[in-house]
Phi, psi and omega in degrees: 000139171310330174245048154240003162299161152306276151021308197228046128323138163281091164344096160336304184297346182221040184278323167264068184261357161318310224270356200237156195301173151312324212257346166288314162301324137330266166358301217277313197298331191275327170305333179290306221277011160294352192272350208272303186311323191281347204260321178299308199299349193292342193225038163313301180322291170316312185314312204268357172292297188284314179296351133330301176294291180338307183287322172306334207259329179283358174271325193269000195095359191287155159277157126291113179237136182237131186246134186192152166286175178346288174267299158323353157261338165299277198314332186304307198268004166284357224246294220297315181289339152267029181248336165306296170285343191268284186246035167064006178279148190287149190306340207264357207277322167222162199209128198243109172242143173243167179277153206028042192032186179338294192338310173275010170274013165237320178228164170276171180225131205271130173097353200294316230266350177290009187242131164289320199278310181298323176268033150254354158297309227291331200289314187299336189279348196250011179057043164316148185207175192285006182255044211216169161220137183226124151246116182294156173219111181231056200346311208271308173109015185233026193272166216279327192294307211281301175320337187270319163313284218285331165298305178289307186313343166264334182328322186267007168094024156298151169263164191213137180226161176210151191213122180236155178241009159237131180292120192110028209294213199241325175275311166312330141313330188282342210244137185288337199212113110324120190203102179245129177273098168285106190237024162070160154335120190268171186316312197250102195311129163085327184269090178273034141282352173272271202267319192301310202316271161002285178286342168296333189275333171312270179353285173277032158281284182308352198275320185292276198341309207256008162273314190274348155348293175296314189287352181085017151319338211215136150238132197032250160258042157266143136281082189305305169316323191352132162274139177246078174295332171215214189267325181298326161280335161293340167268350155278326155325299182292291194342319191300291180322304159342296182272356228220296192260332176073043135284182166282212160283300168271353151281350182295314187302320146324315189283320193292345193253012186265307189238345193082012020026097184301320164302304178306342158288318181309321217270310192299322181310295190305322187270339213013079080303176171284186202273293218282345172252001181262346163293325189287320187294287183316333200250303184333292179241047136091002185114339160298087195309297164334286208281318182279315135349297165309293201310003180232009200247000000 
């Protein structure tokens, strides 16, 4: 039953909170939300399970899909949509399905997240396959769309994760790499777009981050992929190339305008080669700013 979750407890700490000042409400909402880290470090062990795979499997050539209902289908898809511009990856590469498709990445759309049968549609529409990782996202940790993904995803021999806010749930069962956060009762009861929500969004910061890390997304902490999309990012580009290499500004600029590609400028600088063995060094080792580098030292 829904009102024996955690999730949708009355916060002891907030029972007059009609009753409370601006700067006393603040207080109370910012204090709940230091708890949200210490309830993560509890399930690092579970964190570091599922992200493990997500690189194996993205390694084998698989997707990532983060599936979810309303603030947890959202978030799946703010998480999936800044692994674009951030590590340079295709769109296809990680991907955010909500229960009732766009439409509800704004408003709600009623009955979606109660259907099982719509995300075994959604999966089928995307040619889910066994290289793939589909991770659910749920507070209550039972909605039936998510229960219905984890469900089609292993039929088809998908690896599978799930990020809960309640212990025990019905999708940590359902799921090969489980990972539940208890993050208790909220400030405003049942809405857990507030401490859960928060923490599903921690998570999946670690989960893109520190997969495409792994994928050679990074050269030292720079984001070497960055896609440079306006103007503002071609100049964070040479910067990157800057730091990266301790050149100037017009040799960044130089390197940067040969290929347009902040790794290939990094490698030719670092490596001293040409743009043409440093693109041949980058495919040699997958893209791995680091690895390609050595290989010449």
């Amino acid at each position: 039953m829904m009102s024996k979750m955690n999730t949708e407890q009355r916060n002891p700490r907030s029972m007059n909170l009609d009753t409370l000042s601006v700067p006393e409400m603040t207080e109370l909402m910012n204090e709940e939300d230091t708890t949200v880290t210490k309830a993560i470090r509890q399930s690092m062990n579970q964190i570091n399970d599922l992200i493990s795979v997500v690189i194996k499997q993205m390694e084998k050539g698989g997707r990532l899909f983060y599936i979810g209902a309303g603030t947890s289908g959202r978030l799946g898809i703010l998480d999936a949509a800044e692994c674009v511009p951030t590590f340079g990856t295709s769109p296809e590469w990680v991907q955010g399905i909500i229960a009732g498709g766009e439409k509800a990445v704004l408003e709600a759309v009623e009955g979606a997240e109660d259907s099982e049968a719509l995300a075994v549609k959604d999966l089928k529409d995307k040619n889910l396959n066994e290289k793939d990782v589909v991770i659910g996202i749920a507070a209550s940790g039972r909605t039936p769309y998510v229960k219905g993904a984890l469900k089609y995803a292993k039929e088809v021999g998908a690896q599978t994760g799930s990020i809960s806010n309640n212990p025990d749930s019905a999708i940590s069962e359902l799921a090969n790499y489980p990972v539940e956060v208890v993050t208790g009762p909220e400030v405003l009861t049942g809405s857990t777009r507030l401490k859960a929500g928060t923490a599903q969004k921690l998570v999946l910061n670690m989960i893109s981050t520190v997969t495409m890390v792994k994928l050679g997304k990074a050269y030292e902490n720079l984001m070497v992929d960055v896609q440079a999309t306006n103007e503002k990012l071609v100049d964070r580009s040479k910067r990157i190339i800057m730091e990266a290499t301790d050149c100037s500004i017009e040799e960044a600029e130089k390197y940067y305008e040969q290929s347009h590609s902040v790794k290939t400028a990094i490698v030719q600088i670092l490596a001293e080669v040409t743009l043409g063995e440093a693109e041949s060094l980058l495919d040699q080792k997958h893209g791995r700013v680091r690895e390609a580098i050595r290989s010449q030292q």
